[in-house]
C-alpha positions as CSV (number, residue, x, y, z in Angstrom):
1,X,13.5,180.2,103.5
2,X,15.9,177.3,102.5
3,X,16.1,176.2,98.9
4,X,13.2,174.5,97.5
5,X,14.3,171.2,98.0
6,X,15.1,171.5,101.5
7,X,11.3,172.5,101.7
8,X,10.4,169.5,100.3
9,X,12.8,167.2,102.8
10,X,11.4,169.2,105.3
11,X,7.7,168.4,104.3
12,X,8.6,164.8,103.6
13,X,10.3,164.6,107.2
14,X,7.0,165.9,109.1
15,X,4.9,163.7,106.6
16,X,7.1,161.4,108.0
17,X,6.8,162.4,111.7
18,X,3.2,162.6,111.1
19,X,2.7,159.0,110.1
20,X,4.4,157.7,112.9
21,X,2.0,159.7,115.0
22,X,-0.5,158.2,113.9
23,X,0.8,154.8,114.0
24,X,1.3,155.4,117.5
25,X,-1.8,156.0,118.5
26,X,-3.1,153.4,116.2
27,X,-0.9,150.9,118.4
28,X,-2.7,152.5,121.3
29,X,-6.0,151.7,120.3
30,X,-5.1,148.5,119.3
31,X,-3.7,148.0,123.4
32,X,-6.1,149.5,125.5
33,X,-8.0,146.1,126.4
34,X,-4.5,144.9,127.3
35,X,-3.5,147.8,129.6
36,X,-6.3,150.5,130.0
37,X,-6.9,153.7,129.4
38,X,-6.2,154.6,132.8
39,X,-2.1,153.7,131.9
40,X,-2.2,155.6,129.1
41,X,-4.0,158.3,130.7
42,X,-1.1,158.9,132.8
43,X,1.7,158.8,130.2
44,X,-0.4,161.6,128.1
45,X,0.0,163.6,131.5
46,X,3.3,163.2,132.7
47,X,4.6,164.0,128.9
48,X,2.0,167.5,128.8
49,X,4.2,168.0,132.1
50,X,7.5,167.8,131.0
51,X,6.5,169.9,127.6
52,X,4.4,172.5,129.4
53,X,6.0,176.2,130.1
54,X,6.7,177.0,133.6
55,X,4.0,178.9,135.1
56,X,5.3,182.4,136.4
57,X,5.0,182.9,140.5
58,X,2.4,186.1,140.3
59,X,3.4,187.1,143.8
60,X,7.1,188.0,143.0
61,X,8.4,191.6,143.8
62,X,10.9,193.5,141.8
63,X,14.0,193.9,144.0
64,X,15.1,196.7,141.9
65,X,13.4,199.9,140.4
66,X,13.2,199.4,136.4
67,X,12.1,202.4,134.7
68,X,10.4,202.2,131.1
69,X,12.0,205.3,128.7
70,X,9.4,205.0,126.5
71,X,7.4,202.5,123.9
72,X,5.9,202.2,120.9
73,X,5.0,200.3,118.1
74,X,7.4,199.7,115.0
75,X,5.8,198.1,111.8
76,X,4.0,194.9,112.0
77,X,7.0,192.9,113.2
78,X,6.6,188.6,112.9
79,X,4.4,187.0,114.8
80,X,3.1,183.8,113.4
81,X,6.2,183.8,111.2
82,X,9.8,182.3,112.8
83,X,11.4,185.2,111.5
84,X,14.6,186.6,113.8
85,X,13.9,190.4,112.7
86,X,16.1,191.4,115.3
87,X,16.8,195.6,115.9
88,X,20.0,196.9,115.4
89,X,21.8,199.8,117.2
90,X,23.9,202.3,115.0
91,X,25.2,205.8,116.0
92,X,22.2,206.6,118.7
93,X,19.3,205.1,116.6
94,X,17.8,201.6,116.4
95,X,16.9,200.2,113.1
96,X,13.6,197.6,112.9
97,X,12.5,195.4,110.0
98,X,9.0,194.1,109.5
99,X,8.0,191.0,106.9
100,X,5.6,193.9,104.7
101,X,8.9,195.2,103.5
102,X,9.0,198.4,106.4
103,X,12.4,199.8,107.6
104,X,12.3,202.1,110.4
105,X,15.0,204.2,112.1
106,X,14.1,204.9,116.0
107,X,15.9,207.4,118.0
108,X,17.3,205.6,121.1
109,X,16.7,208.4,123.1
110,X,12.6,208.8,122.6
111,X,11.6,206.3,120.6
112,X,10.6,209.1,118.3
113,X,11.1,208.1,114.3
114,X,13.8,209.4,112.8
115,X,12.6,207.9,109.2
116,X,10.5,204.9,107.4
117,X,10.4,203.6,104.4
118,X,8.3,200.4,103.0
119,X,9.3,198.9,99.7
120,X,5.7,196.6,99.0
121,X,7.5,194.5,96.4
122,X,10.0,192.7,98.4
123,X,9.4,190.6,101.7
124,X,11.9,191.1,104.4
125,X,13.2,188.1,106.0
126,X,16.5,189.1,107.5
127,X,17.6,191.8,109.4
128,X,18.4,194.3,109.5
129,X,21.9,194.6,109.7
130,X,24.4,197.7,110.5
131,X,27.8,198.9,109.3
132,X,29.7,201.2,107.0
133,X,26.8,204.3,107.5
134,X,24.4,201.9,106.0
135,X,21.2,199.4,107.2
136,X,20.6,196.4,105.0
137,X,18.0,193.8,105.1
138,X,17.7,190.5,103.4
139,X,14.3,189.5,101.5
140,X,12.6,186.0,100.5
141,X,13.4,186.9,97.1
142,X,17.1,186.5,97.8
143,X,18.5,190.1,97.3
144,X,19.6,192.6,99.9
145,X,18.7,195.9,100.3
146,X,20.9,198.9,101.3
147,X,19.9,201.9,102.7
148,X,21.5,205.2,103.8
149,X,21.5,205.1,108.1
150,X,20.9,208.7,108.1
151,X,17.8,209.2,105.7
152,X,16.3,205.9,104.5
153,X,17.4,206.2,101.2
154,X,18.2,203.4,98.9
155,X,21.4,203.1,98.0
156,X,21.5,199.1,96.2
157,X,20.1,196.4,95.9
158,X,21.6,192.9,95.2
159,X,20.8,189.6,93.8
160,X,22.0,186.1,96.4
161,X,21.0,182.3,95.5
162,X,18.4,182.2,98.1
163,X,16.0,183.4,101.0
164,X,18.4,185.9,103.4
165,X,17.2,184.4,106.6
166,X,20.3,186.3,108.8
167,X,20.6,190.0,109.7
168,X,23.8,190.7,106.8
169,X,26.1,192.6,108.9
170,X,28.9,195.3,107.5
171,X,32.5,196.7,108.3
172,X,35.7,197.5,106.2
173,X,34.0,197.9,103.2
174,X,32.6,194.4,103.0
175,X,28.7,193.1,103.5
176,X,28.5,189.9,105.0
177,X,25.2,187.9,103.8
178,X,24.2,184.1,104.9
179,X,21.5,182.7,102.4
180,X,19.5,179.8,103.5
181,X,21.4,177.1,100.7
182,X,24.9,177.3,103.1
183,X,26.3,180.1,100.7
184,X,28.0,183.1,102.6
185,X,28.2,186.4,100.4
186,X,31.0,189.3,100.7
187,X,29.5,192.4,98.8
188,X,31.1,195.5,98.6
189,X,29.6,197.7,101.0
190,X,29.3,200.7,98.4
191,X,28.0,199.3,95.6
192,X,26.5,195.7,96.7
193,X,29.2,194.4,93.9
194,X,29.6,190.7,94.4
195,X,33.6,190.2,96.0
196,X,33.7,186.5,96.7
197,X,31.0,183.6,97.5
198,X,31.8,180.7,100.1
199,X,29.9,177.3,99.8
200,X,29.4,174.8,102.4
201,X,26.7,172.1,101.6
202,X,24.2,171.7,104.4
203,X,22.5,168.6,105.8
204,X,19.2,167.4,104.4
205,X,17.2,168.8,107.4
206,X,18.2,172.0,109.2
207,X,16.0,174.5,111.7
208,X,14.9,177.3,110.2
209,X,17.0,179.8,110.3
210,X,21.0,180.8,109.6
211,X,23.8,182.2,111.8
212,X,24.6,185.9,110.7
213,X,28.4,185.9,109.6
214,X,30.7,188.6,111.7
215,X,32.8,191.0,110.8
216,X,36.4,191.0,113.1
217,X,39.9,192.0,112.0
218,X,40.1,191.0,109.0
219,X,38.2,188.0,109.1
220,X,34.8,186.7,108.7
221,X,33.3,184.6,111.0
222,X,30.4,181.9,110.5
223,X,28.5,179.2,111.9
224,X,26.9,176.8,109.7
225,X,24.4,174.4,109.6
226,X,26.7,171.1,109.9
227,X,28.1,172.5,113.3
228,X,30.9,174.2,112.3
229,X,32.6,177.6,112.9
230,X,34.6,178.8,109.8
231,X,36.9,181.6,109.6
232,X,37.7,183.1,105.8
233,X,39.7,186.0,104.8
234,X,37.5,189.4,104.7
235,X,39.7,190.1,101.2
236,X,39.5,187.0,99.3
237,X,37.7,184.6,100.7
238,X,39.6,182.2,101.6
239,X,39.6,179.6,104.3
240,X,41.6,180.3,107.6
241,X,40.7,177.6,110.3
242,X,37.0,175.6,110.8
243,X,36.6,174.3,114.2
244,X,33.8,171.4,115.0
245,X,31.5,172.4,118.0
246,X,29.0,169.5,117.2
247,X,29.1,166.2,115.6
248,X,26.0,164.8,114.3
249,X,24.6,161.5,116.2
250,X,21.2,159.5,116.3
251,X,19.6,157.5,114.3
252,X,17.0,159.7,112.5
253,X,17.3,163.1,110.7
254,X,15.8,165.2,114.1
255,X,18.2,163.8,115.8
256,X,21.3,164.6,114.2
257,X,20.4,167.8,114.1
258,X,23.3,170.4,115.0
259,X,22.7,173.6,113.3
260,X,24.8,176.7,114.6
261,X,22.3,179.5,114.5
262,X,23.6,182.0,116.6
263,X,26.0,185.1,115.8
264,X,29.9,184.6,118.0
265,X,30.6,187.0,120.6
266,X,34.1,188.3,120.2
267,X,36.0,189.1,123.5
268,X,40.0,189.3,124.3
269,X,41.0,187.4,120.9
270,X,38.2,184.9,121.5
271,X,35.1,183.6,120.1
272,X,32.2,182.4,122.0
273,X,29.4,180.3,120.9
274,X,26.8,177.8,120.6
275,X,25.4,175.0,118.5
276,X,21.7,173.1,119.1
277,X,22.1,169.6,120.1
278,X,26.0,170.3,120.2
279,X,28.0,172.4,123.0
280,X,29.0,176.0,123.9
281,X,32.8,176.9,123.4
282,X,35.3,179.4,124.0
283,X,37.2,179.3,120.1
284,X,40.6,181.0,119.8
285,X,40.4,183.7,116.7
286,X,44.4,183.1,115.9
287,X,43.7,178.9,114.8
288,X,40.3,177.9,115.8
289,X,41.5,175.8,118.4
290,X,39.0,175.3,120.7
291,X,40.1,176.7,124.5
292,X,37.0,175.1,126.5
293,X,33.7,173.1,125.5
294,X,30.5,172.2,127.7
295,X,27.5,170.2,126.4
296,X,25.1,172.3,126.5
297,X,22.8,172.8,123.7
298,X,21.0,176.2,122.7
299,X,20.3,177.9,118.9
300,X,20.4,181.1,120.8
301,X,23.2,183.9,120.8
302,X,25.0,184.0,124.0
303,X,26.1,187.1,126.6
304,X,29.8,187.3,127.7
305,X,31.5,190.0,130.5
306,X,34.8,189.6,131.8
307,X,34.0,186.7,134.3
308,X,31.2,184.9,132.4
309,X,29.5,183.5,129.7
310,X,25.9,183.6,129.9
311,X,23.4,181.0,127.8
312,X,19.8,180.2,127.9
313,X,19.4,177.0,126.4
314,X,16.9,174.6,124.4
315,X,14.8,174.0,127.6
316,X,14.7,177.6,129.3
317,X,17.6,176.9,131.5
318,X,19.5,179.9,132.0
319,X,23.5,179.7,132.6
320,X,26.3,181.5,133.9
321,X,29.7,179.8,133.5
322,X,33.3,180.5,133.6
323,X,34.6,182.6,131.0
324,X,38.3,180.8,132.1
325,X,37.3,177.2,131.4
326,X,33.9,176.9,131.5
327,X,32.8,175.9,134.5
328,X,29.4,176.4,136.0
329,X,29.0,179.7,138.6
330,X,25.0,179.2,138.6
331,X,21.7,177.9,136.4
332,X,18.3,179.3,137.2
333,X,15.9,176.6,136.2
334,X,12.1,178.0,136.8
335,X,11.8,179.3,133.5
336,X,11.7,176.0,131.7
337,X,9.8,175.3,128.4
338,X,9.2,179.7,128.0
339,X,11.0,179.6,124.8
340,X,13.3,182.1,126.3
341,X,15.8,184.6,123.4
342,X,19.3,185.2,123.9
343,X,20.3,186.8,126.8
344,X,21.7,190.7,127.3
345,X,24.1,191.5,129.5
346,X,22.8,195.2,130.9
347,X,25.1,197.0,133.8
348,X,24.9,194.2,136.8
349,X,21.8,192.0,135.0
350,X,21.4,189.0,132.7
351,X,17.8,190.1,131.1
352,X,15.7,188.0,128.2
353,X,12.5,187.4,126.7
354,X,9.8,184.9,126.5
355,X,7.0,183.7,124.5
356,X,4.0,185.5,127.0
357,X,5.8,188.6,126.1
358,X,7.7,189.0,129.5
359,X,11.2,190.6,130.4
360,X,13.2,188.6,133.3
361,X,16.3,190.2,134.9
362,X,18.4,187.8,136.9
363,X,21.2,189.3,138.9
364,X,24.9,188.3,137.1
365,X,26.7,187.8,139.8
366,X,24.4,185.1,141.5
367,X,21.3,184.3,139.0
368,X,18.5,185.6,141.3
369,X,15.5,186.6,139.3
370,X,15.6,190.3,140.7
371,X,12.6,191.9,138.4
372,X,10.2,191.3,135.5
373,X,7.9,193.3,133.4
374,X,5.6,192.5,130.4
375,X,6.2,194.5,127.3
376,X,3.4,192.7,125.0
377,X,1.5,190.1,124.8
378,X,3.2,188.5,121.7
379,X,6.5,186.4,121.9
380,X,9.7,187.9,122.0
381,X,12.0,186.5,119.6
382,X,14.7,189.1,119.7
383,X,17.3,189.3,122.3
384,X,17.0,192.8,124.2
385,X,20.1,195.5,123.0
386,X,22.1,197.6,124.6
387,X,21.2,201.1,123.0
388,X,24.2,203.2,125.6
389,X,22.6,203.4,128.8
390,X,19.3,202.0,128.3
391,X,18.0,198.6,127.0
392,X,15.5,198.3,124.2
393,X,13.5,195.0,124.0
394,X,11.6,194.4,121.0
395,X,8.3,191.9,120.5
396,X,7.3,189.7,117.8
397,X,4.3,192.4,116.9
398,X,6.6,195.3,116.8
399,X,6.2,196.6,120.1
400,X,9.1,197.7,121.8
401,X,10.5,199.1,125.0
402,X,13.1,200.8,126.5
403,X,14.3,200.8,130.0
404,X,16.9,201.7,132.4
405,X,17.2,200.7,136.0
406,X,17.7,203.5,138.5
């Protein structure tokens, strides 16, 4: 959750929004001798149309064999809740995080529990997070939790400035932790000692949620609020390179949105990512210079091979372009308004969630929708992972899958 006052701006800006609503349809009222209530009959319609979900074609075939592994439910997971509990994949288990404070360690293999522990006391709110034989999780009460990968068992736990709303992600001896004021956190991965803090001020209003901070070579990479992509020292802290990817515009608040909530994908000395209302881009890791850009806006992570870059963005379009410059190889376009996650990249598929609970695959090479199965009812929030050889996919109400495609 963001600092208290940012919960207050927030509240004041849908107060805000709220009002005009209502001054809308005040106008409306005030109109309807002048041009009926067949006209605005209409424009109700048309705008239910553009916001509605695509409906799903219920005579579609698979055009490839997917086979579930096995499922189960893990903790209580988020539904209702905005919460990007995410699984993580360490060393042939996956690790899942629910709000009531439950960690659970999964063998990737059966789905079997290896171990879980529940601390009642704390409410998880980011994570969990891998690295350095441990799993950590963030909690609204601003502290992170470390636990042993192996057996559960608490190892530290340390104090932040505010709610952890990212998965804090390890390596080299360092935790990297995101809290929701704009602070970024290196602990030491042993003891949960504070190293160094890094503060960027964030705009008034922001979505809910925070980029998770990478580990890679040395550095630590971070997307912030304001649209930037920062690059800092793992040892001190310091400031390598920031790159823009969005610049605020608009007249109101909403509109000048441009938060980065999405983790970079590293590949060949690059970073990829994306920024809401801003633009994907290919970043260079040696100066932050930026290689490529398309506007394109999406507050999901992306999916890159060695020919593509893969995005679904705000309105459920899902992309394939050019990993060289950008360039668009194809966009599937019947998923709109599903409230899609991330995408995976899986063997020869592009494969992602939706809010009815549903899996799609699309072929990579030409963005044909090639199968689809239902693992829940609930949302999925979480991008599906790549657990070696099979791919997990985890719902808002902690049920998850695993498949493989024969």
């Amino acid at each position: 959750m963001k600092h208290p006052i940012y919960i207050v701006l927030l509240l004041t800006a849908a107060g805000l929004i709220a009002g005009c609503a209502e001054q809308a349809v005040a106008v409306k009222d005030s109109v309807t001798g002048w041009f009926g209530d067949e006209e605005q009959k209409a424009e109700a319609k048309r705008e239910a149309a553009r916001l509605a979900p695509a409906e799903l074609d219920k005579k579609f075939e698979s055009k490839i064999v997917v086979k579930e592994l096995w499922d189960g439910r893990y903790g209580k997971g988020a539904e209702d809740l905005y919460l990007k509990l995410l699984p993580a994949a360490l060393d042939g288990q996956i690790f899942t995080a629910d709000r009531d404070g439950r960690v659970m360690a999964i063998d990737a293999t059966t789905g079997k529990v290896v171990w879980e522990e529940r601390d009642k006391k704390r409410r998880i709110s980011g994570g969990p997070g891998v690295g350095d034989g441990k799993v950590y999780v963030g909690t609204s009460e601003a502290q992170v939790v470390a636990r042993d990968a192996d057996t559960g068992k608490k190892r530290w736990v340390a104090d932040v400035s505010s709610e952890v709303l990212a998965a804090p992600n390890a390596a080299d001896g360092v935790v990297a932790v995101r809290t929701g004021d704009g602070k970024l956190y290196a602990l030491d991965s042993e003891t949960g000692k504070e190293r160094w803090v890094f503060d960027r001020t964030i705009p008034t209003l922001t979505l809910r949620g925070t980029a998770p901070a990478l580990i890679h070579s040395g550095m630590v990479l971070a997307g912030f609020d304001n649209g930037r992509l920062t690059a800092l020292d793992l040892e001190t802290g310091k400031e390598l390179w920031e790159t823009r990817l969005a610049e605020p515009s608009g007249r109101s608040e909403l509109e000048r949105l441009v938060d980065i909530d999405a983790e970079p994908v590293i590949f060949d000395d690059m970073a990829y990512i994306d920024s809401f209302q801003g633009r994907v881009a290919a970043v260079s890791l040696g100066d932050g210079s930026l290689e490529w850009t398309r506007d394109i806006s999406s507050y999901n992570e992306v999916a890159v091979d060695d020919a593509n870059v893969y995005i679904t963005d705000e309105r459920g379009y899902v992309w394939a372009i050019s990993r060289a410059d950008g360039s668009s190889v194809w966009q599937y376009k019947k998923l709109k308004n599903r409230q899609l996650t991330g995408p995976a990249r899986y063997r020869d598929y592009v494969v992602f969630g939706d809010f009815e609970g549903y899996l799609h695959w699309l072929d990579a090479a030409t963005g044909e929708l090639v199968a689809r199965q239902r693992i829940a009812k609930e949302r999925i929030i979480a991008k599906p992972i790549d657990i070696g050889g099979a791919l997990a996919a985890y719902s808002s109400s902690g049920k998850m899958a695993a498949f493989s495609v024969e």
